[in-house]
FILOTI-9618 format. One record per residue (C-alpha): residue number from 1; residue in three letters; x, y, z. Coordinates in steps of 0.5 Angstrom, whole numbers, always signed. Layout:
<atoms>
> NUM, ALA, X, Y, Z
...
</atoms>
This chain:
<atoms>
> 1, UNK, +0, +0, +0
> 2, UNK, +5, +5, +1
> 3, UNK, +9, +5, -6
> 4, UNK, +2, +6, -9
> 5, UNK, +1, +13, -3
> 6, UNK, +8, +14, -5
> 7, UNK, +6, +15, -13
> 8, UNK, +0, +19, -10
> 9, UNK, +4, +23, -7
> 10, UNK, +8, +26, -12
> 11, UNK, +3, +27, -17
> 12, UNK, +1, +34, -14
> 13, UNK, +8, +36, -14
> 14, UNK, +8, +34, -22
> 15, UNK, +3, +38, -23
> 16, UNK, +5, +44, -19
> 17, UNK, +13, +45, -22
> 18, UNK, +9, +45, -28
> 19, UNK, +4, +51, -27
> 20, UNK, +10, +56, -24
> 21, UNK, +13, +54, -31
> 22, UNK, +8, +55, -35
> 23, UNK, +6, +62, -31
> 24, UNK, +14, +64, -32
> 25, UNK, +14, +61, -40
> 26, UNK, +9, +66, -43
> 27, UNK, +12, +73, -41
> 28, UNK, +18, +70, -44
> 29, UNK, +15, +69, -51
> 30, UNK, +10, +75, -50
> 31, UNK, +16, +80, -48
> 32, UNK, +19, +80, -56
> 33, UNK, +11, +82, -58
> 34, UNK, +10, +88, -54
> 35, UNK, +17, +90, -55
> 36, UNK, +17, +91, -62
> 37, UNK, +10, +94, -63
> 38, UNK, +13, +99, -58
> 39, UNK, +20, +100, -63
> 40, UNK, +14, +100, -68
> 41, UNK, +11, +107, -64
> 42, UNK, +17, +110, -64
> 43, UNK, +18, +109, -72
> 44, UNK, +13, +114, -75
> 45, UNK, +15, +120, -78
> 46, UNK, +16, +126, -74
> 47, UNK, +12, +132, -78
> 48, UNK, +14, +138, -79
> 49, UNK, +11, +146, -78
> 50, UNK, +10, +146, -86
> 51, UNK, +6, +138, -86
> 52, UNK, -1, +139, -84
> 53, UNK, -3, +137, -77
> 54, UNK, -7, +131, -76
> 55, UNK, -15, +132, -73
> 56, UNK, -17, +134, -67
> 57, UNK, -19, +129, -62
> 58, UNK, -26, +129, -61
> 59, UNK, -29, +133, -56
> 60, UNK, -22, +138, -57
> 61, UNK, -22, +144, -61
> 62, UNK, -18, +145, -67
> 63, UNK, -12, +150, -68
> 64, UNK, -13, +157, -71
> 65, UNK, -12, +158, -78
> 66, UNK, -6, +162, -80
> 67, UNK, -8, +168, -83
> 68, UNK, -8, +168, -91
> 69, UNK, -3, +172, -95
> 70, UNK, -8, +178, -97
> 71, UNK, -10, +179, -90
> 72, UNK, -2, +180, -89
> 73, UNK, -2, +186, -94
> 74, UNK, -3, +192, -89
> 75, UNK, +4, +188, -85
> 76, UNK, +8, +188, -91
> 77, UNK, +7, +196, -93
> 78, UNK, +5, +199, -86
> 79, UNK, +5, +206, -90
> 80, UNK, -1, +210, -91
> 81, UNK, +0, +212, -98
> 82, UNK, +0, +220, -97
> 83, UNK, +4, +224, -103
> 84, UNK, +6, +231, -103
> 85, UNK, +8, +232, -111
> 86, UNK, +9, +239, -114
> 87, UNK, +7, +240, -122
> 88, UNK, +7, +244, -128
> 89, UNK, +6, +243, -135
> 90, UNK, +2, +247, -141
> 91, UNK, -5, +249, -140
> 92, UNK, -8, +248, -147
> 93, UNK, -14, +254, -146
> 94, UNK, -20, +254, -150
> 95, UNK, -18, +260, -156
> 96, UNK, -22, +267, -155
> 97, UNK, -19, +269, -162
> 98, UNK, -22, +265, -167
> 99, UNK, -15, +259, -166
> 100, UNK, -17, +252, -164
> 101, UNK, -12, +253, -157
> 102, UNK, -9, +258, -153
> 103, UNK, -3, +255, -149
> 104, UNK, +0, +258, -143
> 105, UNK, +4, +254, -137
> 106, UNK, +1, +252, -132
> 107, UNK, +3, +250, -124
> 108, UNK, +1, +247, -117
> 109, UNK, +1, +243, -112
> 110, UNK, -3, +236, -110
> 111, UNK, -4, +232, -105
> 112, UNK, -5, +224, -105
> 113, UNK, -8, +219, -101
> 114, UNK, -8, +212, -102
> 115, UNK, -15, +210, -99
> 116, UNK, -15, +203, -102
> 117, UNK, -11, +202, -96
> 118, UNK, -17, +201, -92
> 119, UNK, -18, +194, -96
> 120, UNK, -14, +189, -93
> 121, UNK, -13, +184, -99
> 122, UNK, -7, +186, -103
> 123, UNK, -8, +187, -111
> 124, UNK, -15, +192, -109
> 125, UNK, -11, +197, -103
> 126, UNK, -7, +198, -109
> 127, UNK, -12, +201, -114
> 128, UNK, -15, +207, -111
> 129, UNK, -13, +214, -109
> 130, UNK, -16, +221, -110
> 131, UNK, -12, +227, -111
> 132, UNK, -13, +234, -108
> 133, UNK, -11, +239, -113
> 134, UNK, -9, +247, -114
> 135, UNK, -7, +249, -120
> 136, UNK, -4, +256, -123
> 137, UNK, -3, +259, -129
> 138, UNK, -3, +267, -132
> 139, UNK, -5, +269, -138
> 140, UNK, -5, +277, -142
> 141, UNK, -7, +279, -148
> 142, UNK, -8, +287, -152
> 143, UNK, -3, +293, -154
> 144, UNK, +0, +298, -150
> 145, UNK, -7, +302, -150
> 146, UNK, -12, +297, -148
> 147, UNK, -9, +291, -144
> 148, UNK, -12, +285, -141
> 149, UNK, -9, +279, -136
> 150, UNK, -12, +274, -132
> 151, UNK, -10, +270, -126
> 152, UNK, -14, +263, -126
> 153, UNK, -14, +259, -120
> 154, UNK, -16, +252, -121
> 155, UNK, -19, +246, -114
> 156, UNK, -21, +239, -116
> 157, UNK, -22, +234, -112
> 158, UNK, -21, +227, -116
> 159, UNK, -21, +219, -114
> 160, UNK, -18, +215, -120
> 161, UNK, -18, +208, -121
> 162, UNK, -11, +205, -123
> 163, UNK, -9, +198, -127
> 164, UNK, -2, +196, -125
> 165, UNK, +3, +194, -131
> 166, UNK, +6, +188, -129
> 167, UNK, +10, +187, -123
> 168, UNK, +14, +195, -125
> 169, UNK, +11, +200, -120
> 170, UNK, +7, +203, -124
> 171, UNK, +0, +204, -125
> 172, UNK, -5, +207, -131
> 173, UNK, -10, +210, -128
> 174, UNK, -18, +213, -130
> 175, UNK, -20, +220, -127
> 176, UNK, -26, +224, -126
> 177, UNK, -27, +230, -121
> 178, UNK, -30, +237, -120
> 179, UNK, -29, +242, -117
> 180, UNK, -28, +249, -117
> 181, UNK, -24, +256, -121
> 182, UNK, -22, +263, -118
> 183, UNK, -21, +268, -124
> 184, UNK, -19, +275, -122
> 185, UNK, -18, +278, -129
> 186, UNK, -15, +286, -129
> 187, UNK, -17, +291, -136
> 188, UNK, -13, +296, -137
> 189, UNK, -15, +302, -142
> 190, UNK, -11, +308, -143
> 191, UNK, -8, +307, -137
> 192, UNK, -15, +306, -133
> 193, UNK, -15, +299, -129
> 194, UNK, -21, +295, -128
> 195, UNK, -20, +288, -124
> 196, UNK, -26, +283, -123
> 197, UNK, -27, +277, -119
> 198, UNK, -30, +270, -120
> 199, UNK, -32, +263, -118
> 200, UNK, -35, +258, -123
> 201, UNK, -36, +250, -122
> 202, UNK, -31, +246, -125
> 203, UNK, -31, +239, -127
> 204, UNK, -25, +235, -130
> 205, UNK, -23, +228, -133
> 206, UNK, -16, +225, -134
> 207, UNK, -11, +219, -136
> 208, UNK, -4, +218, -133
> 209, UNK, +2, +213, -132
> 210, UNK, +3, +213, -123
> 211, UNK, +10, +211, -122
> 212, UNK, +13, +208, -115
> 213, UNK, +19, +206, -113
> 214, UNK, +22, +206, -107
> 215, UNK, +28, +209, -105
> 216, UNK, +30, +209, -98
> 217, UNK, +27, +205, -92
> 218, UNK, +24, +209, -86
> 219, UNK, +25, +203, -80
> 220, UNK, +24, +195, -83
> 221, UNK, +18, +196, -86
> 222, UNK, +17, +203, -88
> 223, UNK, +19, +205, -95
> 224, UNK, +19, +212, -97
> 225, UNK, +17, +212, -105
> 226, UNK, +20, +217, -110
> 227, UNK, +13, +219, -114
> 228, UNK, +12, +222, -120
> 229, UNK, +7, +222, -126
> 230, UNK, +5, +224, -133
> 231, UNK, -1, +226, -135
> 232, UNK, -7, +229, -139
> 233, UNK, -13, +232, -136
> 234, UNK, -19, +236, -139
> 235, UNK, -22, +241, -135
> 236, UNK, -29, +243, -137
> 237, UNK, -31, +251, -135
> 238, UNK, -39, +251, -138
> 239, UNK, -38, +251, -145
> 240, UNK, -30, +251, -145
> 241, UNK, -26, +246, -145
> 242, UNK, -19, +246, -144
> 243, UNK, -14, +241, -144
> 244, UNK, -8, +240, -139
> 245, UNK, -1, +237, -142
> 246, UNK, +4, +235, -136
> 247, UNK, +6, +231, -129
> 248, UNK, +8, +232, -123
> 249, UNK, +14, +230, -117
> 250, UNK, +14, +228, -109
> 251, UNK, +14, +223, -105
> 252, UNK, +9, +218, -102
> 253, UNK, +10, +216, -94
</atoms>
């Protein structure tokens, strides 16, 4: 009876060294797996600032969009497009003498201001300015015994719209305006002065070429503009109708 209670001994103890090794096998064989899924992970493509992020997880909020290039334009050219230009040309004026044109020379000044600025996308702040101008010229006529001269003063307020030519500064422009002209007129005769004043409305009409180049900056961004044109200009003053052939010089901050 006792070598069969010996055997029935032993069998427990079989089964149990069998267990522990079972329990110390698998960690082993899955020790290898959990490792190369882990080295797996820490393959993936480390993506940069220019690659598209990936989405957002749900419930979280995804980044802002970076603003567009347009929206950028006022960053770019912060200056706030104002020019000072002097000019002068040849005033064609409407002949009282039969001919077709009387010319005379003819010089002011103008003030410009850029208003496309307040728009933010970048082609269109470029396109649109108005012009404050005051123009000058002297005319005289007669003999020694009756003699006329006349001082005209021309004001016109003007927007315009431009068409830049190609990546040059350069722009071609339209423009249409009103305004206003102060004549003081003084007749001479026999030595007998009379002087005379008036105001009558005034419209004018015109083209040009606008150039801009820079030519020194002012701080990182700021760009100080060289500005100068050519132009014709048609001023209508009730039924006569004169023409103005010239350009003008200054500077755009």
């Amino acid at each position: 009876m006792r070598p069969n209670g010996h055997l029935r001994g032993e069998g427990p103890r079989a089964g149990g060294s069998g267990a522990r090794a079972l329990a110390l096998l698998v960690p082993l064989l899955l020790a290898p797996g959990a490792a190369l899924g882990q080295a797996r992970g820490n393959d993936a493509a480390i993506p940069y600032d220019e690659e598209v992020p990936a989405p957002a997880p749900a419930g979280q909020k995804p980044p802002p969009p970076r603003p567009s290039g347009p929206a950028l334009a006022h960053l770019d050219d912060p200056s706030v497009g104002l020019s000072a230009e002097f000019l002068a040309g040849a005033m064609l004026f409407s002949s009282s003498r039969g001919g077709l044109v009387d010319p005379r020379f003819m010089a002011g000044a103008r003030l410009t201001w850029e208003f496309g600025r307040v728009i933010p996308d970048e082609v269109l702040r470029e396109l649109f300015f108005v012009d404050l101008t005051w123009q000058q010229a002297v005319t005289s006529d007669g003999t020694t015994a009756v003699h006329a001269e006349a001082v005209r003063h021309d004001f016109t307020l003007a927007p315009a719209v431009g068409l830049p030519l190609g990546q040059a500064p350069v722009l071609a422009y339209l423009q249409a305006g009103a305004g206003a002209t102060y004549d003081r007129s003084a007749l001479t005769v026999n030595g007998v002065t009379t002087q005379a004043e008036g105001l009558r409305v005034l419209v004018q009409y015109g083209v040009g070429l606008r150039f801009r180049p820079g030519i020194f900056h002012l701080g990182p961004r700021e760009l100080v503009r060289l500005s100068f044109r050519v132009e014709v200009t048609r001023f209508v003053r009730g039924y006569l109708q004169d023409t103005f052939l010239g350009g003008s010089l200054g500077l755009t901050f």
